[in-house]
N, C-alpha and C positions, 0 to 999 in steps of 0.2 A: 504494500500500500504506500503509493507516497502522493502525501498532500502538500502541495504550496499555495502559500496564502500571499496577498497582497495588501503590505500593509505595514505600522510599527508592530515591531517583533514582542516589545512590552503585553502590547491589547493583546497578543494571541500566549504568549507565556502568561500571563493572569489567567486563562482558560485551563492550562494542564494541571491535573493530578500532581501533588506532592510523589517525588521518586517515579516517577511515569516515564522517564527518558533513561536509557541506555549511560548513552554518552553525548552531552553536546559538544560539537566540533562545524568550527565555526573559523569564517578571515572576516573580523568587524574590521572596520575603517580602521588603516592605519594615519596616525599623528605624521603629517606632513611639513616640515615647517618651510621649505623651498617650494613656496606655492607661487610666487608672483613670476615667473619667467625664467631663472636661472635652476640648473640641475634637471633629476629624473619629473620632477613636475611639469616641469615648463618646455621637454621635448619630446612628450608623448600626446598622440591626438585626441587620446582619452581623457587628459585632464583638459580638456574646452568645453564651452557650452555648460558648465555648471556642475559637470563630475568629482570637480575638488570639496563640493557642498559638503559638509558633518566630517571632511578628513582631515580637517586642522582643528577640530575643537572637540574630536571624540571623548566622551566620559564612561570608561568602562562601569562607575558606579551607580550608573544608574539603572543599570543593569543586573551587577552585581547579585543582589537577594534572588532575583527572580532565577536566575542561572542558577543557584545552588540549591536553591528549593525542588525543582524539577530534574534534578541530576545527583548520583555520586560520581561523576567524572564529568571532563573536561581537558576538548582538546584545543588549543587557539593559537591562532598564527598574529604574531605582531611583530612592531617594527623597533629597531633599537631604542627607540625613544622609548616604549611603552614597556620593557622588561620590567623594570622597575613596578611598578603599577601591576602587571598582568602578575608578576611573581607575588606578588602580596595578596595579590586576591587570591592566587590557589591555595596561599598559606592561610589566608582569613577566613575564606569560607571552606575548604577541604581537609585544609591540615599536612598534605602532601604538594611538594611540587617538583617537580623537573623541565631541563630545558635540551630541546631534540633541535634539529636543525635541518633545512633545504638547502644542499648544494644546488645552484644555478649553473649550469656548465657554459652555459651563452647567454650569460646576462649582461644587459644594457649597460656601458661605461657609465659615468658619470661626468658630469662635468667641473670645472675651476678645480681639476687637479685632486680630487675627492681618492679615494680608494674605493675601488670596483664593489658595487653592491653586488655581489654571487654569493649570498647567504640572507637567508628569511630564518624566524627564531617562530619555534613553535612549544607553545608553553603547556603542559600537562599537570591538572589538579585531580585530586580523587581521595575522598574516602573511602572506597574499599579498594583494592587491586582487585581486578577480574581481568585476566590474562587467558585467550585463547591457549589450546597447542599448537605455537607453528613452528616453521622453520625459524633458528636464530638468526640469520640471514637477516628474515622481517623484521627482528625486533634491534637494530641498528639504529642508534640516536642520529644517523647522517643518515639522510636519501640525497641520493643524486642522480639530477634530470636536466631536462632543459626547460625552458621556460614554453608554457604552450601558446602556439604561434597562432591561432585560431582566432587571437586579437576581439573576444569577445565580451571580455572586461578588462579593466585596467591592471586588476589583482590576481588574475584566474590559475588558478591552480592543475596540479597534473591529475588525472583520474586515480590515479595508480597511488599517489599519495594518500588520499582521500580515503582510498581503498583498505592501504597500511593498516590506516587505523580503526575503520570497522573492523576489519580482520582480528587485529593483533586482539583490543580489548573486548573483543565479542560481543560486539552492538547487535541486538535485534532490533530496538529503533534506536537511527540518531535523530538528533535535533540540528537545525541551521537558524536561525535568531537572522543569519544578516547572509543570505543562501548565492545574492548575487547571480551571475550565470547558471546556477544548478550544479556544482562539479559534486556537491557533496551527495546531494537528492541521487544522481546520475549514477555514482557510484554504489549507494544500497542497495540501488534498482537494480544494479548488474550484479549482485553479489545475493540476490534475496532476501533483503535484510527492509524493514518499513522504514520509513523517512519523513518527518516534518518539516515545512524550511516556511521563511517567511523574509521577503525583500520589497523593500518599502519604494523602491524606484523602478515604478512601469516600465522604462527602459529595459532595464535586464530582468526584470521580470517576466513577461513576453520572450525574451533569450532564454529562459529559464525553461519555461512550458514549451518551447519550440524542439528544445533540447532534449526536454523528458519526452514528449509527444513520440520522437525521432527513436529514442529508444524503446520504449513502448511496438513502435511500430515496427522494427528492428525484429525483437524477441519475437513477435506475434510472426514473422516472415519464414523466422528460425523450426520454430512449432509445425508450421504448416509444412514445410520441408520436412521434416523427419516421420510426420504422418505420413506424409507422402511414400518415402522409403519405405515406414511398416509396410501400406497399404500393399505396395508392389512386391513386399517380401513375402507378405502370406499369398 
């Protein structure tokens, strides 16, 4: 089952069940402060037209209670600036935290002589450990990939990563608060696992449903095929 809502994530987390989510794993706005023209802000086509909106003044604590009420885990992808903050929360509301990381193998320079952004910080809280069996392999604080070129959010993430983490802590449902494109929905879908998400900007919301639709229809193509096969095999 996966349901995306359109809308603030708040109004639809007020709706769940106390402990009702798996794990939410989630990329909320990251804190931008090279917003006016210079650096990775100011040379990507996705920050115009209004995209940089809620990225320089994000407040994870507003959030906060509602995240920890509806979950004992937490997985969240933030930007240097926000370590600080996002770590505190895993410790304030979980009691547990660690810090995992995305290697970028082809990420975007930077500019005025910065030191190459190819690393995203992904912050993990939990009160209980619930750890699938997988391969150790999976359970690797570095993933490395490249950045998906599909240019359909500013943020957007690998499937595969996504996947990681349903996998590794054995999500039957995740939650998305801030779902974006879909990469998180996208991935439970592919893995059989239900998925809630909720993004507040029509834009990629519409990306979002286009994307599940796509896979949706995908699966459904797969099915029909392999009946097919039975069909001609009896």
């Amino acid at each position: 089952m996966i349901d995306l809502r359109l809308g603030d994530c708040l109004d639809l987390m007020r709706t769940l069940p106390d402990a009702s989510i798996d794990a939410v794993i989630t990329d909320p706005p990251y804190i931008i402060k090279s917003a006016n023209g210079v650096g990775f802000a100011g040379a990507r086509e996705f920050y115009r037209g209004g995209d940089l909106d809620g990225m320089t003044d994000f407040d994870l604590s507003r959030y906060a209670d509602e995240i920890a009420r509806i979950t004992d885990q937490v997985v969240m992808f933030h930007s240097r600036d926000q370590i600080i903050q996002v770590a505190g929360f895993c410790i304030e509301k979980f009691g547990n935290y660690d810090l995992h990381f995305w290697h970028k193998v082809n990420a975007i320079p930077f500019t005025n002589n910065t030191w190459k952004s190819d690393v995203e910080y992904i912050a993990l809280g939990w009160r209980k450990k619930k750890h699938a069996r997988v391969n150790q392999a999976e359970k690797s604080k570095v993933f490395t990939s490249g950045i998906d070129t599909q240019n359909l959010h500013p943020t957007q993430k690998p499937l595969a990563l996504m996947k990681k983490y349903i996998k590794v802590l054995d999500v039957r449902t995740v939650f998305d608060p801030f779902a974006g494109s879909g990469t998180t929905l996208i991935a439970a879908f592919e893995l059989g696992r239900n998925a809630i998400g909720c993004e507040i900007n029509p834009r990629y919301f519409e990306i979002a449903q286009r994307r599940i639709q796509a896979a949706q229809a995908q699966l459904m193509m797969q099915l029909e095929e392999v009946n097919e096969q039975l069909t001609v095999a009896e």
